[in-house]
C-alpha positions, -999 to +999 in steps of 0.1 A: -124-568+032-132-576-005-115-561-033-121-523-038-129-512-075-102-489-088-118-454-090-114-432-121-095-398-119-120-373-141-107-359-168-117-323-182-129-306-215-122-269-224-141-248-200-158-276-183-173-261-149-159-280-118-189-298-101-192-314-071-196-343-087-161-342-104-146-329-068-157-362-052-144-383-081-109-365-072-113-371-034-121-409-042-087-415-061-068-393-039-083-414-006-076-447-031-040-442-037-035-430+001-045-466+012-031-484-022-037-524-020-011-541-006-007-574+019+020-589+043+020-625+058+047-647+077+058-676+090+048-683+125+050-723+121+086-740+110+091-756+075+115-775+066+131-764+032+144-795+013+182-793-001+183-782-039+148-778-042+126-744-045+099-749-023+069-726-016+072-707+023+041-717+037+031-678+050+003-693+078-005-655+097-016-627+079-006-592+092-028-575+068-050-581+035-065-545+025-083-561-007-089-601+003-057-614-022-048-640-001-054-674-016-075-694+011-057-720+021-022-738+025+003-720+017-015-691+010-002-681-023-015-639-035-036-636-063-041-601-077-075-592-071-096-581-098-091-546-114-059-543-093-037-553-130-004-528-126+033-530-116+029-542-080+062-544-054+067-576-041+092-582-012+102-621+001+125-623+030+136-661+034+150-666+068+167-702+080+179-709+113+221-714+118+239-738+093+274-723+082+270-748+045+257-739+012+238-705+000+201-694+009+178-680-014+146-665-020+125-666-047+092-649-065+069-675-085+045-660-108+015-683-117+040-713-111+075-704-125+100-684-115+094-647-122+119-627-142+147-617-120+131-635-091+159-647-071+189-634-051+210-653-028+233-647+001+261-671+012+256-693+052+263-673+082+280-693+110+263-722+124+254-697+158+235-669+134+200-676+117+203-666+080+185-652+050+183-633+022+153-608+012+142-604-022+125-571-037+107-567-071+086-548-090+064-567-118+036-560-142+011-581-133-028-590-139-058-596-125-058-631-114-017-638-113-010-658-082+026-649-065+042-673-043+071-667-017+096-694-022+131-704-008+160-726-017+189-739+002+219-761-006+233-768+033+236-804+025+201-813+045+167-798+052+169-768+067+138-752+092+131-718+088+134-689+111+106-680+141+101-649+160+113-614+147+136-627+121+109-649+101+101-652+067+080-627+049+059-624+022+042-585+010+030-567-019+024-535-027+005-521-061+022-495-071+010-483-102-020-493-126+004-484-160+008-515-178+038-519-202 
């Protein structure tokens, strides 16, 4: 699906008749905001996260793309599509198999760098558990800014992520077109 235009809500003047015109205009942002953009992909292929290094999760299988974000190839970075600037909700759940060393995080890039507050992390489970840590932000962002789901891991060695129901996850959600 390609990117939607944001509709307009009508306004009103002093004793401005209601038209159908202006009703449909409602009904259009009201149906808008009902099915607000958002996306989710994961992993369904391992990676192998380097030690001490942020490296982007390559999110190979998209669950859902309501207005065509996702970058078109390898590893499939978002861009906010255009006339979708706003504070969007980002959420990045990092998820490595069992290794009992080091810390695990994930991480938010915003066109290359680490966002603002785009990190958490989460000490190693035991070496039996699969492990991760999941990330959730809300930023201001514009047309064109391309977010990428990253992870970092200091076991000592690479470290594969996660398959299956505890994989890593990428999603975004706009949540509101007010700009700061």
């Amino acid at each position: 699906m390609a990117a939607r235009t944001v509709p307009t809500m009508p306004d009103w003047s002093l004793n401005e008749e209601i038209t159908s015109s202006l009703l449909q205009q409602i009904t259009t942002y009201a149906r808008f905001w009902a099915n607000r953009p958002m996306f989710r992909m994961y992993q369904t292929v391992v990676q192998s996260i380097p030690n001490g290094a942020d490296t982007q999760m390559t999110m190979d299988t998209l669950d859902y793309d309501t207005d065509s974000g996702r970058a078109g190839s390898s590893p499939w970075s978002y861009v906010i599509p255009v006339g979708m600037s706003g504070r969007w909700r980002f959420t990045v759940l990092y998820s490595a198999v069992g290794n009992a060393t080091g810390a695990r995080q994930p991480k938010l890039y915003k066109n290359g760098a680490l966002a603002t507050g785009g990190y958490t992390g989460a000490q190693a489970s035991p070496a039996t558990a699969s492990h991760g840590g999941q990330l959730v932000l809300t930023l201001a962002c514009a047309a064109g800014d391309v977010m990428g789901a990253y992870a970092w891991q200091n076991s000592g060695g690479a470290l594969n992520t996660n398959l299956g129901a505890q994989c890593s996850v990428f999603e975004g959600v706009l949540e509101s077109l007010a700009t700061p």
